[in-house]
N, C-alpha and C positions, 0 to 999 in steps of 0.2 A: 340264422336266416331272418331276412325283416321280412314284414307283413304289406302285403302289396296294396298301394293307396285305396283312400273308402270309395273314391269318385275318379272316373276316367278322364284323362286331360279336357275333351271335350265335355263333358260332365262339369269339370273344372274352373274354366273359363264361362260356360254358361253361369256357373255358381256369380262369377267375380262380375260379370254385365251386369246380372240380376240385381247383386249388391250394388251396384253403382248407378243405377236405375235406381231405387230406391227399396225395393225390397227388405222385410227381417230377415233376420240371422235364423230365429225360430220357426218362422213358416218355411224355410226352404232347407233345415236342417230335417222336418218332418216328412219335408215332400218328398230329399235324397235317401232318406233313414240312414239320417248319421248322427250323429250326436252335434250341439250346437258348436262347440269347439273348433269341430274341424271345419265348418265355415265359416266361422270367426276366425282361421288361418287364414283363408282364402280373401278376405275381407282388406287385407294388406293397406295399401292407399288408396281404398276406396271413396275413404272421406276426399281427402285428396284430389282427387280424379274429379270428383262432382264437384268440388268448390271452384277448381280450374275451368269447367266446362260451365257452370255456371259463371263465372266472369266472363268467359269467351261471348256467350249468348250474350249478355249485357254489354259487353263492348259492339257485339254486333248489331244490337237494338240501336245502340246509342249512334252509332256510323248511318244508319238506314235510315234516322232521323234527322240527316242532316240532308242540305239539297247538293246533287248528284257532283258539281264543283267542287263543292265543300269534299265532299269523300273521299277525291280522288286526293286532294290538300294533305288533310287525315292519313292518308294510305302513307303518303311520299313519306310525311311526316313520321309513320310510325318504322318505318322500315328505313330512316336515318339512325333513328335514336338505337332501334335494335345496332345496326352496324355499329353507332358509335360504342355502344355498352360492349358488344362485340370486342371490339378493335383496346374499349379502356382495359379493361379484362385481360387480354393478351399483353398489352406494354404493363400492366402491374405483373402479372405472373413473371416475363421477360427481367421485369426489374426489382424483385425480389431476388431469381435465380441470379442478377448481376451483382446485387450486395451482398449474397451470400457468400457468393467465391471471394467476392473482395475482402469483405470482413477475418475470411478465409485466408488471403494472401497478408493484410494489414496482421494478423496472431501470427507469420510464420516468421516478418520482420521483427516483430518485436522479441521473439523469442532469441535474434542476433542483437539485442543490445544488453551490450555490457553492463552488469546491476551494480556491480563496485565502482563504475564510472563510467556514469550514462551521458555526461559530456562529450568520452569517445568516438559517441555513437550517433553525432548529429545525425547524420546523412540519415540513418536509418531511423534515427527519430520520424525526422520530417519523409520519409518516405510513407509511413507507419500513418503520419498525421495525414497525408492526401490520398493512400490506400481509404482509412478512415469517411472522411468527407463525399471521396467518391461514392463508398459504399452506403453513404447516408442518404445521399442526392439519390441514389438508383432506387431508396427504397421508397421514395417519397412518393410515387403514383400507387403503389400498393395499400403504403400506409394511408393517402386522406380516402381510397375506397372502403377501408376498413372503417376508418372515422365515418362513413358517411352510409353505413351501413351498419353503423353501431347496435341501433335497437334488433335489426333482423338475426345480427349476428351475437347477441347476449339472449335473442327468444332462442335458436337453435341448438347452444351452450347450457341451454337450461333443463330444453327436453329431456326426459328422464325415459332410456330404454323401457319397452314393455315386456313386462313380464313373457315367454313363451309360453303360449298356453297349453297343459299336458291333455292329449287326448288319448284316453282308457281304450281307444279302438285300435293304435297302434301298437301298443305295448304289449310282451308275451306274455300269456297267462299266468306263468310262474311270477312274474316281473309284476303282474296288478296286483297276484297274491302276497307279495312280500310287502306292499308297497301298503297295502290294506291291513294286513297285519301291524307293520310298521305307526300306522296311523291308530291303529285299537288303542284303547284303554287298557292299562297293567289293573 
């Protein structure tokens, strides 16, 4: 049987504002009496959340500063670009899934040409060859997003998982005791 959480959902979510507010880890692991741990759970993308909400305010500073024409310019403008990102987003997704089938059908030709004489086997040669091409062409809006998103997508690639952090408050006592032992010195 597990050990019913340190902090009440509402408890919980107030923990994860606080955090994102600005709040330590350690003044509000004192406040709940928990251990720091389990608000460092709660902590999740907290960073996150503030860095976004921080841009947001900044981009809303920077719009407020402009005169009331200009804003409405700005607006139209940013809610093109959204759509268009939108819309390039979906015809790359669309045109990956359309090279993959093809790439797909282009391996199931080539598996009917003749390898003792592949002369045979024009037709399915050049079938093989325009399967191919097609499937190339389909992936070409995927691939220059990827290109052109190279650095975001080599930071995200690089991110290294974080550790889970073990908190001693959920674990059965037998289970701290072994784990403590485990750690002692022979």
């Amino acid at each position: 049987m597990s050990r019913p959480p340190a902090l009440t959902p509402q408890q919980q979510e107030d923990v994860r504002r606080r955090l994102a507010a600005g709040e330590g880890v350690r003044a509000l692991a004192r406040e709940f009496k928990v251990g720091p741990a389990t608000i460092q759970r709660l902590a999740g993308h907290t960073e996150r959340i503030r860095n976004v909400a921080e841009q947001l305010a900044a981009a809303q500073n920077a719009l407020a500063a402009l005169p009331p024409a200009h804003q409405y310019t700005a607006m139209s403008l940013a809610e093109k670009l959204r759509s268009i990102s939108d819309n390039l987003a979906a015809a790359a997704e669309y045109g990956a899934k359309t090279a993959h089938r093809l790439h797909a059908l282009a391996n199931s030709e080539v598996a009917k040409v003749d390898d003792a004489d592949p002369i045979a086997s024009v037709d399915k040669l050049r079938n093989v060859g325009v399967l191919t091409k097609l499937a190339n062409d389909s992936a070409h809006c995927a691939l220059n997003l990827v290109a052109a998103n190279k650095e975001a997508v080599q930071k995200l690639n690089a991110q290294q998982p974080e550790a889970p952090a073990l908190d001693p408050g959920l674990l059965a006592d037998s289970t701290l005791d072994d784990l403590m032992a485990a750690r002692a010195p022979r």
